[in-house]
N, C-alpha and C positions, 0 to 999 in steps of 0.2 A: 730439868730433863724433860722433855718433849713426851705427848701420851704416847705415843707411837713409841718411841725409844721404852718406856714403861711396859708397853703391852709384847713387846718382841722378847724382852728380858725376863718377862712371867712364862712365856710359853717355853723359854730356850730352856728355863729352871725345871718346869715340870715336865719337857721330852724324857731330863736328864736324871730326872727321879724317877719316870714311867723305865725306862732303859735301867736302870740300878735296880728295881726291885723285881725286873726278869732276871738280872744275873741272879742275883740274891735267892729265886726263887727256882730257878732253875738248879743252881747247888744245891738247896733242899733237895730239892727232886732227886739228885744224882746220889746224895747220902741215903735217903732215906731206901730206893730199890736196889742199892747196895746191900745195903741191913739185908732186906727181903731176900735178898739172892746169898746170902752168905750161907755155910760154909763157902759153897763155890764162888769164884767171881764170876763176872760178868765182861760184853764185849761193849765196846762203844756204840756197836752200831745196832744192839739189842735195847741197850739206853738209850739212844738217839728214839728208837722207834716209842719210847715209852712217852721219853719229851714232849715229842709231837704229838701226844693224844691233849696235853696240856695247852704246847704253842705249834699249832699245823706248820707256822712258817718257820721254825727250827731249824737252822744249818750244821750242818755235820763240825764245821771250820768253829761255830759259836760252843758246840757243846765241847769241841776239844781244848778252846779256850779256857771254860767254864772249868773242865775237868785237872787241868793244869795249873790254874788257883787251888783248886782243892788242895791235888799234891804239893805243888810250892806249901801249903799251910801246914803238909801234914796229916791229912785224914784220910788219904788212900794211896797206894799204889799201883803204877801203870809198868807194866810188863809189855812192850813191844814185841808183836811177834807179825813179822811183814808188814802187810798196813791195817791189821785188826792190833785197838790195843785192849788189852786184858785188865780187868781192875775190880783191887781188892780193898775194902777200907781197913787202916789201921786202926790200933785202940783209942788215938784220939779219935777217930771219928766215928767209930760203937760207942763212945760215951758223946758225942754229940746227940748223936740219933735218939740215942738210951736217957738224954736229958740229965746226965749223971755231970756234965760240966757245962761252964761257959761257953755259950757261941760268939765266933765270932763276928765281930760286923756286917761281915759281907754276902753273910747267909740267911735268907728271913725263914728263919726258925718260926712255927707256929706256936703260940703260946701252948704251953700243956692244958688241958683240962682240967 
């Protein structure tokens, strides 16, 4: 294989890990100011605005993605009400937060202390 075909294949790898450990990190982010806001939920676009103190370029389209993993998984629920949606974590995901269970992959959990 050609250096060039080597060197495009290294960079294509680590866009694609720089991109995976935003979602990943981004979910954290979305469990863990859940926690903080609980009893009450929270709207998405009170979340959005937390995001972006992390990633300024954060799109509203990226964090609903994000949040829609979440649910698919299981760790919150989204309440649609017009075009705000409402979101509550379930107990899987206060025992995410809480470090009481397994995470799973796609969320870069920080190591506990």
């Amino acid at each position: 294989m050609p250096k060039s075909a080597v060197a495009l294949r290294s960079r294509t790898s680590l866009v694609i890990d720089i991109e995976a450990v935003r979602r990943g990190q981004i979910r954290w982010l979305c469990l863990e100011q859940l926690d903080h806001a609980r009893p009450d939920v929270m709207t998405d676009l009170a979340l959005l605005a937390i995001i972006q103190v992390v990633y300024p370029n954060a799109q509203h389209v990226e964090l609903r993605r994000e949040l829609d993993y979440l649910k698919r998984s299981f760790l919150l629920t989204i309440e649609v009400n017009g075009e705000m949606w409402h979101l509550n974590l379930t107990y899987q995901g206060i025992d995410i937060v809480e470090y009481t269970s397994t995470c799973p992959d796609g969320i870069k959990r920080p190591l506990r202390h």
